[in-house]
HTML snippet that shows the backbone in 3Dmol.js (N, CA, C, O; Angstrom):
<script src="https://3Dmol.org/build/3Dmol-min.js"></script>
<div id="view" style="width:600px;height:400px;position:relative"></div>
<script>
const pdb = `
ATOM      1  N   UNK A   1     -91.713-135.991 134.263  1.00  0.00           N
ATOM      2  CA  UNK A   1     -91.058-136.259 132.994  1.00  0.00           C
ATOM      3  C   UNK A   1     -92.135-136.399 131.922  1.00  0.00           C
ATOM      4  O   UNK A   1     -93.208-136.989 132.048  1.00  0.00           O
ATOM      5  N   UNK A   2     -91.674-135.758 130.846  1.00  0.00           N
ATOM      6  CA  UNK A   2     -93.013-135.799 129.666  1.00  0.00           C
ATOM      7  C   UNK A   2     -92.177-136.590 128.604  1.00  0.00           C
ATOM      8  O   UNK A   2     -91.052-136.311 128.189  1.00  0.00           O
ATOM      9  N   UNK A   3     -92.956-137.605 128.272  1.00  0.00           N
ATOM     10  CA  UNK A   3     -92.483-138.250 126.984  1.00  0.00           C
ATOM     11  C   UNK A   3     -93.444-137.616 125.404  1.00  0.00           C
ATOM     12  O   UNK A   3     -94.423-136.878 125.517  1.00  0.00           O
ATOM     13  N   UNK A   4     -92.928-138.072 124.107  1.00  0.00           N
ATOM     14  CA  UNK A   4     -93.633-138.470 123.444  1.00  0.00           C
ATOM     15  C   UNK A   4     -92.648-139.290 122.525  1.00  0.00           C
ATOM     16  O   UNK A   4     -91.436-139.467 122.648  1.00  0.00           O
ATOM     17  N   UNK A   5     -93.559-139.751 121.538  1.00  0.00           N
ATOM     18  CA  UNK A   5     -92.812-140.128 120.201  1.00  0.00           C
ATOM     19  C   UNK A   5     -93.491-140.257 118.718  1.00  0.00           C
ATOM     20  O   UNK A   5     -94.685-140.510 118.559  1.00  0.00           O
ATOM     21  N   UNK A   6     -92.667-140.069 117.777  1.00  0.00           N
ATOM     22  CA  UNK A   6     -92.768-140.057 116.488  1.00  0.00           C
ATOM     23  C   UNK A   6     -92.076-140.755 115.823  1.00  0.00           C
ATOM     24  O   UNK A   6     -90.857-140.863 115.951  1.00  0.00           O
ATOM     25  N   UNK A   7     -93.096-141.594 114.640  1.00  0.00           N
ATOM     26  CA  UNK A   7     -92.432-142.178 113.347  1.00  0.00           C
ATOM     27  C   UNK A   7     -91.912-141.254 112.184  1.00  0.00           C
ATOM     28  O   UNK A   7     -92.431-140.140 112.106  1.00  0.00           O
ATOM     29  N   UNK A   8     -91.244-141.491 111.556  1.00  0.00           N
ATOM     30  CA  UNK A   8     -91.057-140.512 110.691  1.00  0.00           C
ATOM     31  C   UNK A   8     -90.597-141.436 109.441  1.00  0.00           C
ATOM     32  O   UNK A   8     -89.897-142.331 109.914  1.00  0.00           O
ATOM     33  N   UNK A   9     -90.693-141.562 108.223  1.00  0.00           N
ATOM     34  CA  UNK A   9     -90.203-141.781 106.591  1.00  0.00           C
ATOM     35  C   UNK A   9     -88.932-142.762 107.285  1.00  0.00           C
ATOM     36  O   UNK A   9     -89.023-143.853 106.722  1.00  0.00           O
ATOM     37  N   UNK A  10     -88.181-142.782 107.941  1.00  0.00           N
ATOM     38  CA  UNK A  10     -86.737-143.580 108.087  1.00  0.00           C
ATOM     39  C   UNK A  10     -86.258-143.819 109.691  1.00  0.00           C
ATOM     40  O   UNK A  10     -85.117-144.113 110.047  1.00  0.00           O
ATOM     41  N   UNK A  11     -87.205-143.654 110.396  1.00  0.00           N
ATOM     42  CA  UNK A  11     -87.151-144.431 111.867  1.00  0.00           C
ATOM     43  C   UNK A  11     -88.491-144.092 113.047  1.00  0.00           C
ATOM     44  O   UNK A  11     -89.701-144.314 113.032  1.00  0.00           O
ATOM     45  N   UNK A  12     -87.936-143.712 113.621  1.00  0.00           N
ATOM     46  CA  UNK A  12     -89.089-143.475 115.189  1.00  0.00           C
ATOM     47  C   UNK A  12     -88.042-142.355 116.037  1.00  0.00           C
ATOM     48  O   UNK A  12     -86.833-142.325 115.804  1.00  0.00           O
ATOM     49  N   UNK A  13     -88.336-141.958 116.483  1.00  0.00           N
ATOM     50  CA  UNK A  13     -88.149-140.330 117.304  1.00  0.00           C
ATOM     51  C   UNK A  13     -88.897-140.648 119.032  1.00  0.00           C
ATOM     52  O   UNK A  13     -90.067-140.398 119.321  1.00  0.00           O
ATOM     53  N   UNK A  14     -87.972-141.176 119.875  1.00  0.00           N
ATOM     54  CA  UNK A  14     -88.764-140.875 121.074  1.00  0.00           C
ATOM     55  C   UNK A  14     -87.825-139.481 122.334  1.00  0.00           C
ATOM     56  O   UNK A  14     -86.618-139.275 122.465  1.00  0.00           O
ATOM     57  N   UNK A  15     -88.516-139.088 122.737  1.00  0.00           N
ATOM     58  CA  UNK A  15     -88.310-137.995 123.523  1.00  0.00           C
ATOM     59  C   UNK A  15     -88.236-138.239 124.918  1.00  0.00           C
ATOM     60  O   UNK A  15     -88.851-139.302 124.997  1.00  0.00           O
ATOM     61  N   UNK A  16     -87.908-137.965 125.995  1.00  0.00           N
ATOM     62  CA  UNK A  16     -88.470-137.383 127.483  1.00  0.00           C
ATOM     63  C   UNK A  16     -87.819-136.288 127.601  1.00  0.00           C
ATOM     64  O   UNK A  16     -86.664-136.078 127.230  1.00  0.00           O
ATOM     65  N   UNK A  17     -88.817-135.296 128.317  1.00  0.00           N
ATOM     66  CA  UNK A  17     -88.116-134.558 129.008  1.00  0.00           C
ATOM     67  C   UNK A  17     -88.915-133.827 129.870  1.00  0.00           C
ATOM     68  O   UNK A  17     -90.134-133.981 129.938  1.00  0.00           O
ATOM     69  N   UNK A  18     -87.902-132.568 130.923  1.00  0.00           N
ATOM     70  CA  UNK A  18     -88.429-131.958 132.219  1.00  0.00           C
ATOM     71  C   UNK A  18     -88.314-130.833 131.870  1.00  0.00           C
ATOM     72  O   UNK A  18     -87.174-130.454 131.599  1.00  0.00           O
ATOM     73  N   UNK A  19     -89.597-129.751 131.728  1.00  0.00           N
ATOM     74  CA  UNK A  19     -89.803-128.275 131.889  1.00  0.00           C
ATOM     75  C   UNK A  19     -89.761-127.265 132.836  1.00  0.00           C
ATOM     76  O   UNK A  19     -90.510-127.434 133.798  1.00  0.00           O
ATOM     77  N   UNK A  20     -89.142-126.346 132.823  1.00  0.00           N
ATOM     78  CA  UNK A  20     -88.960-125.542 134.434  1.00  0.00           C
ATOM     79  C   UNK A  20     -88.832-124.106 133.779  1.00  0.00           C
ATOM     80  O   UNK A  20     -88.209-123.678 132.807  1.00  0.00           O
ATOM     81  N   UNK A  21     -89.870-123.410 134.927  1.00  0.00           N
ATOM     82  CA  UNK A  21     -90.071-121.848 133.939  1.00  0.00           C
ATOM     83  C   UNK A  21     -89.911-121.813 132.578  1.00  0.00           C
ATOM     84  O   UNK A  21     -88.935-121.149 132.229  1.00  0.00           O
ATOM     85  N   UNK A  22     -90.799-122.507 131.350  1.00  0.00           N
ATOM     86  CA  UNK A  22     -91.003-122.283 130.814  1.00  0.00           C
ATOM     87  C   UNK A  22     -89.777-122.840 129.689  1.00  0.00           C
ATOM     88  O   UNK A  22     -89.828-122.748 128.462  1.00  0.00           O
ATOM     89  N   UNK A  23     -88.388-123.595 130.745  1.00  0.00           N
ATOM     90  CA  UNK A  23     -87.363-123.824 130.000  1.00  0.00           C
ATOM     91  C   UNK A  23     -86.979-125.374 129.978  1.00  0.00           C
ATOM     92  O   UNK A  23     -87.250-125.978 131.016  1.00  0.00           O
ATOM     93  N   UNK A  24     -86.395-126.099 128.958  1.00  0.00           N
ATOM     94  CA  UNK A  24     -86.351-127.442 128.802  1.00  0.00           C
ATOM     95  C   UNK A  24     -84.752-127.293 129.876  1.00  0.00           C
ATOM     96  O   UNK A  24     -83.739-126.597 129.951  1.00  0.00           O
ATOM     97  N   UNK A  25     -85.551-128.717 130.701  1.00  0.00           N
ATOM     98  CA  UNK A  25     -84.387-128.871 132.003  1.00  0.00           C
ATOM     99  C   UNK A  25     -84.066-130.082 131.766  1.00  0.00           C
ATOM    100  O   UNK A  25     -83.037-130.297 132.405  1.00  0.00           O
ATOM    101  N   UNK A  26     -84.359-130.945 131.233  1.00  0.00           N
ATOM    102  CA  UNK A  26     -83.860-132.397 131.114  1.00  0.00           C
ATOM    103  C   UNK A  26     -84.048-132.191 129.346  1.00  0.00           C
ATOM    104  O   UNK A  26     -84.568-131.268 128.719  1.00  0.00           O
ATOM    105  N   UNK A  27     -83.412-133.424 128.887  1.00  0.00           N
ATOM    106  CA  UNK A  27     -83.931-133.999 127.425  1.00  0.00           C
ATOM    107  C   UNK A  27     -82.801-135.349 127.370  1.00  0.00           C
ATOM    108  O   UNK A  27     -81.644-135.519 127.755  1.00  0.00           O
ATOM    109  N   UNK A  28     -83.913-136.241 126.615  1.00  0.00           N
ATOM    110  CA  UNK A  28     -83.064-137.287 126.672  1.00  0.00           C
ATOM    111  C   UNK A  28     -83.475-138.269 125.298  1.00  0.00           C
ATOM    112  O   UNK A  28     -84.391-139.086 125.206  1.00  0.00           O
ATOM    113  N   UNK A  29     -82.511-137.894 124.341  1.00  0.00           N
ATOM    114  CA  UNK A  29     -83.525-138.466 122.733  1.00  0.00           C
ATOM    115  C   UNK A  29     -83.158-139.744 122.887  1.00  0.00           C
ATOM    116  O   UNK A  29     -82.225-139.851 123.684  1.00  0.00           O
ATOM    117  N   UNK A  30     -83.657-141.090 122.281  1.00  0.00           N
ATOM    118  CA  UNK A  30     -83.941-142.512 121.563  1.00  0.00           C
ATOM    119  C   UNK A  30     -84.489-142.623 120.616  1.00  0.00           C
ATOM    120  O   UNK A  30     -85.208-141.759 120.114  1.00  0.00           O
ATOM    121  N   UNK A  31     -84.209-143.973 120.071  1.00  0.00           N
ATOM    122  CA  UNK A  31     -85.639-144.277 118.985  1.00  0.00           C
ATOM    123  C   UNK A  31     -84.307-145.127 117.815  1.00  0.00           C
ATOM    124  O   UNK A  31     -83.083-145.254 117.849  1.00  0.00           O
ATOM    125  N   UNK A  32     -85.154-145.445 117.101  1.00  0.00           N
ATOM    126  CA  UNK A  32     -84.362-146.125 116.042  1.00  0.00           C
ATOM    127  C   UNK A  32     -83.993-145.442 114.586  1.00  0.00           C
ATOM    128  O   UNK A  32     -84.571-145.648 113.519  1.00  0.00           O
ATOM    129  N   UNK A  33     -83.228-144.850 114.758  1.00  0.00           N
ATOM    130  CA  UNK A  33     -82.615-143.901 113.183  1.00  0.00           C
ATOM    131  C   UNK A  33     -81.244-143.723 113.133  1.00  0.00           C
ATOM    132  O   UNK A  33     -80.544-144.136 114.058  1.00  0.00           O
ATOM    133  N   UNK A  34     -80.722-143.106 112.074  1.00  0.00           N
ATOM    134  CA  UNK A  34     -79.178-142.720 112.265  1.00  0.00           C
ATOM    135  C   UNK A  34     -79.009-141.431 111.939  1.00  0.00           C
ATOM    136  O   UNK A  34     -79.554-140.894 110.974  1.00  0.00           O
ATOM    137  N   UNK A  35     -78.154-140.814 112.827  1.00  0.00           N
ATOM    138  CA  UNK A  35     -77.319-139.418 113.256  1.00  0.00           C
ATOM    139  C   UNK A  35     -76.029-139.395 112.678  1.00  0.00           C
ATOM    140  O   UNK A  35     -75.405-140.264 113.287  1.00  0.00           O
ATOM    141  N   UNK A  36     -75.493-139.021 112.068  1.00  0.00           N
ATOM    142  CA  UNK A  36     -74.469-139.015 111.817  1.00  0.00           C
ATOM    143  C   UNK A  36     -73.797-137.334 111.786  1.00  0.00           C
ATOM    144  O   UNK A  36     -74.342-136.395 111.206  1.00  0.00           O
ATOM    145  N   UNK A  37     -72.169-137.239 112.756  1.00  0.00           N
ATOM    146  CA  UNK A  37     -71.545-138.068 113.141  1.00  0.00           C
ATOM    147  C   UNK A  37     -72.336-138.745 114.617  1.00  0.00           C
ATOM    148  O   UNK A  37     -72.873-137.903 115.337  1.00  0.00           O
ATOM    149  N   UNK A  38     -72.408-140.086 115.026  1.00  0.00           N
ATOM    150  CA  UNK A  38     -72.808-140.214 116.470  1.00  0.00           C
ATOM    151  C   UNK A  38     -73.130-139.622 117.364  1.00  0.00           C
ATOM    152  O   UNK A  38     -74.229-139.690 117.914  1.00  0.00           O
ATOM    153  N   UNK A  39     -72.154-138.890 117.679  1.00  0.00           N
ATOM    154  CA  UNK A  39     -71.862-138.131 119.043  1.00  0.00           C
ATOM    155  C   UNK A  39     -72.960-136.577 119.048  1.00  0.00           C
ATOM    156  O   UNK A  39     -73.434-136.026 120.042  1.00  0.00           O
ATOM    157  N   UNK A  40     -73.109-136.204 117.683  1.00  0.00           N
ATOM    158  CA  UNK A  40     -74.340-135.470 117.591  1.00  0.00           C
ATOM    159  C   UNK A  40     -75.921-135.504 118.665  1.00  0.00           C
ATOM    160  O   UNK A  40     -76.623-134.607 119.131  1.00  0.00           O
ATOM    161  N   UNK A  41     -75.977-136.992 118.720  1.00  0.00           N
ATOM    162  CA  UNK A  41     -77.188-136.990 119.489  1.00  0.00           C
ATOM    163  C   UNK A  41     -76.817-136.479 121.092  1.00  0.00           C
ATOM    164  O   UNK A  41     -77.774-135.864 121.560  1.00  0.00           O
ATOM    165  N   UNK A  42     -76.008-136.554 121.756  1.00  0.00           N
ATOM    166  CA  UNK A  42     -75.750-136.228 122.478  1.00  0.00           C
ATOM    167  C   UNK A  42     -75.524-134.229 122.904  1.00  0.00           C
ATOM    168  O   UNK A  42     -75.898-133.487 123.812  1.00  0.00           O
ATOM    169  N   UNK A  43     -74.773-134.090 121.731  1.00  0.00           N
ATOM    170  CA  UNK A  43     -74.983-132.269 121.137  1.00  0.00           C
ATOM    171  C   UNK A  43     -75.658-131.535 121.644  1.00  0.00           C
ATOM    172  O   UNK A  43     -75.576-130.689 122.534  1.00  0.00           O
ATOM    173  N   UNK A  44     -77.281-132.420 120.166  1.00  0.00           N
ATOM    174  CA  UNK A  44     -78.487-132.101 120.555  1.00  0.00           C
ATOM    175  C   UNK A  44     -79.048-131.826 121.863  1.00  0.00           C
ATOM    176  O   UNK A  44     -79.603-130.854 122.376  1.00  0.00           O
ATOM    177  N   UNK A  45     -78.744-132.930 122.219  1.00  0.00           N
ATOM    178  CA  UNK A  45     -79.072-132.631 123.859  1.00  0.00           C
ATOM    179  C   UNK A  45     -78.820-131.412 124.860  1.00  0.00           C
ATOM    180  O   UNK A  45     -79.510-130.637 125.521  1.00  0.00           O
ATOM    181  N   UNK A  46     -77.557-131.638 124.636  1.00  0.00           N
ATOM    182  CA  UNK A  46     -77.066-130.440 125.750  1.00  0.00           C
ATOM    183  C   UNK A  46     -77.571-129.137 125.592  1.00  0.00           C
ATOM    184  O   UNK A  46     -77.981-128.416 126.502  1.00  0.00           O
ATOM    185  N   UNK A  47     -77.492-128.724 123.737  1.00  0.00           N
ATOM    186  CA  UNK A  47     -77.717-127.447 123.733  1.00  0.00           C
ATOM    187  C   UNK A  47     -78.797-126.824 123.626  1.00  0.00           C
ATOM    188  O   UNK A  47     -79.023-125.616 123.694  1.00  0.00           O
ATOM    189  N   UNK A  48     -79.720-128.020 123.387  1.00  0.00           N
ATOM    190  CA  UNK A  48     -81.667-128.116 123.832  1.00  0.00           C
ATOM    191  C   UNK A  48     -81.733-127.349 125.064  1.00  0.00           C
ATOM    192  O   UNK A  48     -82.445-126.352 125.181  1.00  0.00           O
ATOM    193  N   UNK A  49     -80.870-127.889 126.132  1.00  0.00           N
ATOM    194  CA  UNK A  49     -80.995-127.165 127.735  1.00  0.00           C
ATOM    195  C   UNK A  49     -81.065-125.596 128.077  1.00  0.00           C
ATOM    196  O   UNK A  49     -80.573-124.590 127.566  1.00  0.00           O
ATOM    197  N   UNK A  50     -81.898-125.848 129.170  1.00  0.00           N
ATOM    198  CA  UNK A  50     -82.725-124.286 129.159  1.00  0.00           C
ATOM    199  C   UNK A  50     -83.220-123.704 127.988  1.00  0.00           C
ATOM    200  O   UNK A  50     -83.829-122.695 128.342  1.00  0.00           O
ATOM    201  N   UNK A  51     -83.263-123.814 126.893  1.00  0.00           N
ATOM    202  CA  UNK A  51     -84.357-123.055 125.724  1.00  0.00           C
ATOM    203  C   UNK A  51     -85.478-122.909 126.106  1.00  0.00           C
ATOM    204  O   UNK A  51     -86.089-123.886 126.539  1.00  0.00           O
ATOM    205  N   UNK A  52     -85.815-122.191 126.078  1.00  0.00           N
ATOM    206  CA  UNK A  52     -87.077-121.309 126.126  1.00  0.00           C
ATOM    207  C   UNK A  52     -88.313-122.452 125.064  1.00  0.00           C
ATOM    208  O   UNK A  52     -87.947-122.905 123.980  1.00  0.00           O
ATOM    209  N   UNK A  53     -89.432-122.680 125.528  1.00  0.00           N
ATOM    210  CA  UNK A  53     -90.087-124.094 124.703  1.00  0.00           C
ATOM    211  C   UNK A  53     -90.565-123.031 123.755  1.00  0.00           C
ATOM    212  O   UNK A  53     -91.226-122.226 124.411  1.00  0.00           O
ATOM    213  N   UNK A  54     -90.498-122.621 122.239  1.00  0.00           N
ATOM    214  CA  UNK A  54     -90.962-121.453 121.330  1.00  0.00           C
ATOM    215  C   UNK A  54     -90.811-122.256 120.262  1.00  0.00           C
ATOM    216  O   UNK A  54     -89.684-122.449 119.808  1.00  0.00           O
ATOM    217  N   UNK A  55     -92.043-122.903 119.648  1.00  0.00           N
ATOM    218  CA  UNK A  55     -91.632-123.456 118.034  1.00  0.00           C
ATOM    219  C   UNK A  55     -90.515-122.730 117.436  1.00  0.00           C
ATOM    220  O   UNK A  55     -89.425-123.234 117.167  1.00  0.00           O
ATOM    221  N   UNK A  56     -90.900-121.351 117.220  1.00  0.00           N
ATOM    222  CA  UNK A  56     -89.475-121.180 116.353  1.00  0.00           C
ATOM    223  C   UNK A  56     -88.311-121.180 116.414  1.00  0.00           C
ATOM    224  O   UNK A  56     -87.527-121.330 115.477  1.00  0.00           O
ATOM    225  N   UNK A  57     -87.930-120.906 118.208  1.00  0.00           N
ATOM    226  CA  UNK A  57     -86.466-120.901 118.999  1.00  0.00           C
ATOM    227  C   UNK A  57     -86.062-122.287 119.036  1.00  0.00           C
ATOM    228  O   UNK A  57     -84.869-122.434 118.769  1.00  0.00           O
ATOM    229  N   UNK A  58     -86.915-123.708 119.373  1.00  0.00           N
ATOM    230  CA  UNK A  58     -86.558-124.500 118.755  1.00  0.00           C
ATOM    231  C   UNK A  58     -86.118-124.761 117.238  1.00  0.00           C
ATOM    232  O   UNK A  58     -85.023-125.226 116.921  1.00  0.00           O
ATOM    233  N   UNK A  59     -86.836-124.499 116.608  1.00  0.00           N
ATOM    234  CA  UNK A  59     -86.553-124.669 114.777  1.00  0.00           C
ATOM    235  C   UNK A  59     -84.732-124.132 114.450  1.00  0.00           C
ATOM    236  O   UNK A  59     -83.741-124.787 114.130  1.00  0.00           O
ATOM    237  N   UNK A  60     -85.002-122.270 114.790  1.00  0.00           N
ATOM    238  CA  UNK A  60     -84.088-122.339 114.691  1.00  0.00           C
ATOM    239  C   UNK A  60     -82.297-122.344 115.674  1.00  0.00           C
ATOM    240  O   UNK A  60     -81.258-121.734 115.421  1.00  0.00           O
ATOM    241  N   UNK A  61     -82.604-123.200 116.654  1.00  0.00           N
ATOM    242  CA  UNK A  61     -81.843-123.562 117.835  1.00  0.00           C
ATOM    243  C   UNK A  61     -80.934-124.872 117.268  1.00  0.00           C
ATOM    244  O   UNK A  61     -79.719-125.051 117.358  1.00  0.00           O
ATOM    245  N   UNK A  62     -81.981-125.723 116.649  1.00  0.00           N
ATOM    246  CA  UNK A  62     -81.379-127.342 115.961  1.00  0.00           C
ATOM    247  C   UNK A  62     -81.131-126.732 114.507  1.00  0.00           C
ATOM    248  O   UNK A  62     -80.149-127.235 113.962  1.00  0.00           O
ATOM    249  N   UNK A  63     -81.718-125.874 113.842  1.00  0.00           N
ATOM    250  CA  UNK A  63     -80.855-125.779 112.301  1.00  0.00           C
ATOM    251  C   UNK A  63     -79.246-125.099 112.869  1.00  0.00           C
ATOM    252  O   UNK A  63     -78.210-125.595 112.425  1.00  0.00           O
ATOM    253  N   UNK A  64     -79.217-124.384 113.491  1.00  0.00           N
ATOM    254  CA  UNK A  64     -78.083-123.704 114.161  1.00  0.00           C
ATOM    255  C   UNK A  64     -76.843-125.109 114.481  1.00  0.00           C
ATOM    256  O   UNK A  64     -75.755-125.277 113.931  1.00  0.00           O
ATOM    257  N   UNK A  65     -77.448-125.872 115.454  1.00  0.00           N
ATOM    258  CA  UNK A  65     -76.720-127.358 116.088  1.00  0.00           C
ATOM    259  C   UNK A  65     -76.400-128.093 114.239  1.00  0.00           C
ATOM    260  O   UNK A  65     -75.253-128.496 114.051  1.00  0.00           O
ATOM    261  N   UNK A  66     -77.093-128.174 113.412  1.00  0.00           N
ATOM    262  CA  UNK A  66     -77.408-129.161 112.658  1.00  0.00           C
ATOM    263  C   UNK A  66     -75.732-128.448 111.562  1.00  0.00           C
ATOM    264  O   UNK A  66     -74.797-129.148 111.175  1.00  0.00           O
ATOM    265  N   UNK A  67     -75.875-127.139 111.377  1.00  0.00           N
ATOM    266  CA  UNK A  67     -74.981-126.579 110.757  1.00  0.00           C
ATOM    267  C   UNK A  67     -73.284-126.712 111.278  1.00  0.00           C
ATOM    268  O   UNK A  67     -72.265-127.171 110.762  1.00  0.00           O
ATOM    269  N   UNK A  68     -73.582-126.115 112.442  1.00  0.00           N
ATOM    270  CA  UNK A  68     -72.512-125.961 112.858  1.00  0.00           C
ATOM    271  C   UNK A  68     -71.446-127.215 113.365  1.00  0.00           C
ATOM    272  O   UNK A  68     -70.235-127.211 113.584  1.00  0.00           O
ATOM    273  N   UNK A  69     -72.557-128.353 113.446  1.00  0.00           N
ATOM    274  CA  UNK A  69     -72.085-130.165 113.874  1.00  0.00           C
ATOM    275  C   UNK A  69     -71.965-130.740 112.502  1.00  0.00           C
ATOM    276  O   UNK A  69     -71.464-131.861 112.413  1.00  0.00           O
ATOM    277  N   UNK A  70     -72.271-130.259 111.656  1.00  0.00           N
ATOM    278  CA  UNK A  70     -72.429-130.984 110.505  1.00  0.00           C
ATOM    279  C   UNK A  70     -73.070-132.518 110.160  1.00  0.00           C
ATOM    280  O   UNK A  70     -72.660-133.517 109.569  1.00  0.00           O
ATOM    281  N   UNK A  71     -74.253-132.146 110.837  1.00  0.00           N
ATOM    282  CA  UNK A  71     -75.285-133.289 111.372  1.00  0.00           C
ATOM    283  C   UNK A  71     -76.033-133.700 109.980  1.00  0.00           C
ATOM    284  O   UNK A  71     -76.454-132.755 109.313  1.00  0.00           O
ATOM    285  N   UNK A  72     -76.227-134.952 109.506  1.00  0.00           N
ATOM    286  CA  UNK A  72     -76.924-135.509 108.674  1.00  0.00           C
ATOM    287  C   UNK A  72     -77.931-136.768 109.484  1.00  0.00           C
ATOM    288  O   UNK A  72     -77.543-137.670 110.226  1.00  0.00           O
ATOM    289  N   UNK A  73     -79.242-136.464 109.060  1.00  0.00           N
ATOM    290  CA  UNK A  73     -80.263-137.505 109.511  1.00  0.00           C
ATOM    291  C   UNK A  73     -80.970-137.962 108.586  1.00  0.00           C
ATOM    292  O   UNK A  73     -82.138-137.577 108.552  1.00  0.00           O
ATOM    293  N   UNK A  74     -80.467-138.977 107.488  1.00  0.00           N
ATOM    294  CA  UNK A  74     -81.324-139.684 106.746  1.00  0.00           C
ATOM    295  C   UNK A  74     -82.648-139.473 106.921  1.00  0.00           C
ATOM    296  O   UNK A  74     -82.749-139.922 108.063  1.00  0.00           O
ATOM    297  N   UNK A  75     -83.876-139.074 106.593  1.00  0.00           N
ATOM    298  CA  UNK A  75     -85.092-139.219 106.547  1.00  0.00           C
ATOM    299  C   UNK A  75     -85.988-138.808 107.992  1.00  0.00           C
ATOM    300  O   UNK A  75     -87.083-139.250 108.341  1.00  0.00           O
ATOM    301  N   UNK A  76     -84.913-137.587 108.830  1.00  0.00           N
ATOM    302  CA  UNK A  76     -85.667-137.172 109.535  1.00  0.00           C
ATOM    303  C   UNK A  76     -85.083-136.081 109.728  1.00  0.00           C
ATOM    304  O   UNK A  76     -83.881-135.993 109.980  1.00  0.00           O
ATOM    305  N   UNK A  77     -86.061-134.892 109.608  1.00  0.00           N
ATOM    306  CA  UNK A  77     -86.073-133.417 109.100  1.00  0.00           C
ATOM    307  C   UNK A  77     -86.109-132.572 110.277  1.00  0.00           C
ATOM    308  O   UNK A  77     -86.899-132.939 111.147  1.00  0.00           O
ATOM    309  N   UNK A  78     -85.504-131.632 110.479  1.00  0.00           N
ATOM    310  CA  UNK A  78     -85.403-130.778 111.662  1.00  0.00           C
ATOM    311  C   UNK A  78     -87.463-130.375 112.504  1.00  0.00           C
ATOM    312  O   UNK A  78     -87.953-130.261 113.627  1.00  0.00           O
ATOM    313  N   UNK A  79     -87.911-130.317 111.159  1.00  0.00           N
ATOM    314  CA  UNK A  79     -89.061-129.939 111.366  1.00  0.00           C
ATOM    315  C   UNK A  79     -90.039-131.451 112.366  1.00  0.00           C
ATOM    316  O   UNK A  79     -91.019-131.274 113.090  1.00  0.00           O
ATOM    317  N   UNK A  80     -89.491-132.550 112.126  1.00  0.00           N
ATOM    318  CA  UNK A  80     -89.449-133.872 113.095  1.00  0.00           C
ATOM    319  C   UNK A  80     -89.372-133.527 114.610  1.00  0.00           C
ATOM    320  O   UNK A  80     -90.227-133.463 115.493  1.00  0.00           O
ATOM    321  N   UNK A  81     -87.831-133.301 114.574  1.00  0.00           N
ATOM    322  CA  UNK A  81     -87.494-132.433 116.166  1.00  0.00           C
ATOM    323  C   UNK A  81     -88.351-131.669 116.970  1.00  0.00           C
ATOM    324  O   UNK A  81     -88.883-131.948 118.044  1.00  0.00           O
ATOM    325  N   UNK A  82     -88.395-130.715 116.316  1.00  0.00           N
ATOM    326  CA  UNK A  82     -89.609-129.700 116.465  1.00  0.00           C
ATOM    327  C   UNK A  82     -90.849-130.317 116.879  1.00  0.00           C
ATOM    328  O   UNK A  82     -91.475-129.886 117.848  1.00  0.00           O
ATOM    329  N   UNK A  83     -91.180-131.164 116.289  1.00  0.00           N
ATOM    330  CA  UNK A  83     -92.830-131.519 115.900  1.00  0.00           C
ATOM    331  C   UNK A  83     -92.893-132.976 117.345  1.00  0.00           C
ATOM    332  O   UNK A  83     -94.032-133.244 117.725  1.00  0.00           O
ATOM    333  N   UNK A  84     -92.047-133.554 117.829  1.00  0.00           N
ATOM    334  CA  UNK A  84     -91.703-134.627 118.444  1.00  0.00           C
ATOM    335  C   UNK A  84     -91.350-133.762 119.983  1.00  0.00           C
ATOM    336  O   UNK A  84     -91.653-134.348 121.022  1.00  0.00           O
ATOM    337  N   UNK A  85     -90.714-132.381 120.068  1.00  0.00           N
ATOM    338  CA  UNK A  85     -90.503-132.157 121.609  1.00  0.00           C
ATOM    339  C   UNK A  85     -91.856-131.254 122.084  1.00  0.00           C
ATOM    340  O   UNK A  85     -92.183-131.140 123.265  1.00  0.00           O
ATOM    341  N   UNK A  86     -92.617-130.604 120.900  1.00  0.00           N
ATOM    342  CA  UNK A  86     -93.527-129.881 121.205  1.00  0.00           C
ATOM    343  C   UNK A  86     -94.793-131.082 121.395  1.00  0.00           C
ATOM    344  O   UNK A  86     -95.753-130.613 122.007  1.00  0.00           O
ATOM    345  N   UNK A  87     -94.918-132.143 121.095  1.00  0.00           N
ATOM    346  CA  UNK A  87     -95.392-132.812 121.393  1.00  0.00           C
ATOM    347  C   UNK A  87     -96.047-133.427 122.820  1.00  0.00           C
ATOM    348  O   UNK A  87     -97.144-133.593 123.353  1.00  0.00           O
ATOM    349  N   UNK A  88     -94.238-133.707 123.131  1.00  0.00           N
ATOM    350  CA  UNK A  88     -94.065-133.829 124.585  1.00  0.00           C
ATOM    351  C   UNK A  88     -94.369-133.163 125.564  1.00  0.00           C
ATOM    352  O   UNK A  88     -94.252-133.436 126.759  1.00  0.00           O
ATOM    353  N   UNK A  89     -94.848-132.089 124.963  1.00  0.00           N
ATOM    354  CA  UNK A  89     -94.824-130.869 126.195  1.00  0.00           C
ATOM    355  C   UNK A  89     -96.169-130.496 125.639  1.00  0.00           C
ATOM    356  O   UNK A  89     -96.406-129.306 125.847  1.00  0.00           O
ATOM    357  N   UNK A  90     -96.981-131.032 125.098  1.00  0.00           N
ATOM    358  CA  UNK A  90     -98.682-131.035 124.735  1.00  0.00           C
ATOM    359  C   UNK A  90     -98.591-129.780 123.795  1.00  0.00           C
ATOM    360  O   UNK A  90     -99.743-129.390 123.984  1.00  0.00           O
ATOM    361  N   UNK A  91     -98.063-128.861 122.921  1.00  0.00           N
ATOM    362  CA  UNK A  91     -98.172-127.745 122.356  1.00  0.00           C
ATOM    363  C   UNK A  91     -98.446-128.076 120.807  1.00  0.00           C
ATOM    364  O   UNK A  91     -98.598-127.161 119.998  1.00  0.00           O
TER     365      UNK A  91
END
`;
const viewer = $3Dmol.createViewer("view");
viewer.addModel(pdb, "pdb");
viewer.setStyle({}, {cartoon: {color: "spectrum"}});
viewer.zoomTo();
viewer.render();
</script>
């Protein structure tokens, strides 16, 4: 399991997760911020699974989730996400 975490302008961002061929097999977000609606963080999650780990297939994987959920995160920017799982995974 690879963790990391990030502060960001309006909370903290923590991560774990499990890589397999090259594809995210676990993910499991925390930390102290707000998602709105709720159930979003959970979303995130699922549809993180199996992606291919690619800065940009991430980037645009969560603007995709962020649109289509109609996800608002006070003071933490997709580019956060990004910057917090590639982390985890040393890239």
């Amino acid at each position: 399991m690879k963790k990391a975490t990030l502060r960001t302008k309006k909370g903290l961002i923590e991560v774990e997760l499990s890589i397999e061929n090259n594809r995210m097999s676990t993910l499991k977000i925390t930390g102290d911020f707000f998602i709105y609606p709720e159930e979003a963080l959970e979303i995130i999650e699922q549809e993180l699974l199996g992606i291919t780990i690619d800065k940009e297939q991430l980037k645009n994987k969560i603007e995709g989730i962020y649109k289509q959920q109609q996800i608002s995160t006070p003071g933490i920017t997709i580019g956060d996400w990004v910057t917090v799982i590639l982390k985890a995974i040393n890239l």
